[in-house]
N, C-alpha and C positions, 0 to 999 in steps of 0.2 A: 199488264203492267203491275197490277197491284199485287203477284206473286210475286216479282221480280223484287219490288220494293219493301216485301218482307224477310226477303231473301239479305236482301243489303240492309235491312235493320238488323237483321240474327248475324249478318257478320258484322257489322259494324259494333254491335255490342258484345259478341265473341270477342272479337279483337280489346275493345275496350278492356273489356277485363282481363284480357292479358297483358295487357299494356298493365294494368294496376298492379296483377297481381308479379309481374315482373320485376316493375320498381320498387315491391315492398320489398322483395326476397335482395333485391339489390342493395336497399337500405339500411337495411339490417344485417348485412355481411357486410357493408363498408363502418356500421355501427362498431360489428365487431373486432374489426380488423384494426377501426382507433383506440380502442379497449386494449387488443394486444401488444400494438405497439405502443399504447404509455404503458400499460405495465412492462415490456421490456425494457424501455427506458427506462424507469422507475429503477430497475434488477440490476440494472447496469451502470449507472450514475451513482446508487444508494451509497455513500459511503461506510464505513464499519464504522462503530462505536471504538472511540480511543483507547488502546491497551497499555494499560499503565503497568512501571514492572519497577519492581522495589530495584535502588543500588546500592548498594553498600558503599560506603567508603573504602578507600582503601587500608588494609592492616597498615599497622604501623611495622616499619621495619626493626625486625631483633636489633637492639643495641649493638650487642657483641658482633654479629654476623657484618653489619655495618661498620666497626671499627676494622673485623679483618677485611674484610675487601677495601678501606681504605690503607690498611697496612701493606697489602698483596701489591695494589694502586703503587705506595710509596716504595715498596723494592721493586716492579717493576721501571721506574723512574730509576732509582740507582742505578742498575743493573743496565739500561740504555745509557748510565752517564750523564745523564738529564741534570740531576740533583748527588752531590758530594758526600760524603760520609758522613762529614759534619751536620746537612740540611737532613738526611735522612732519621739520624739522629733523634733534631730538635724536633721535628712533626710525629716522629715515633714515641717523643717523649710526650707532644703534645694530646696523642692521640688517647693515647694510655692514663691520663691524666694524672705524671710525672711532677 
């Protein structure tokens, strides 16, 4: 009996240590694998730093350019009959600074 019973100590403490050394290797990859997933989380929630980007106002529109396309405006209006000789006229006159 007393071989038998050193028998079942050597496995029992075989065993033992691979039970330890099991769970360490286990512990240590579930270590890792919380590691990986915050850092992907981190990579993917991260938002970017805000890009700021100059605007310009807008140009002021050419005087002149703006009077003709109001004038273009006032004979297309005649030309539909919208507006009379006479109104085309007085807006022409006004536009012009008559």
């Amino acid at each position: 009996m007393p071989g038998l019973m050193r028998g079942m100590v050597r496995t029992a403490a075989v065993v033992g240590t691979a039970t330890a050394t099991r769970n360490a290797v286990n512990r240590r990859q579930a270590e890792k694998n919380v590691a990986a997933y915050s850092n992907a989380v981190n990579q993917t929630y991260q938002t970017p730093p805000p890009q700021y980007v100059e605007v310009m106002p807008p140009a002021a529109p050419d005087p002149a350019e703006d009077i003709i396309t109001q004038l273009e405006r006032l004979g297309a209006l005649r030309a539909q009959g919208i507006l009379t000789e006479e109104e085309f006229a007085a807006q022409k006159a006004r536009l012009m600074g008559m």
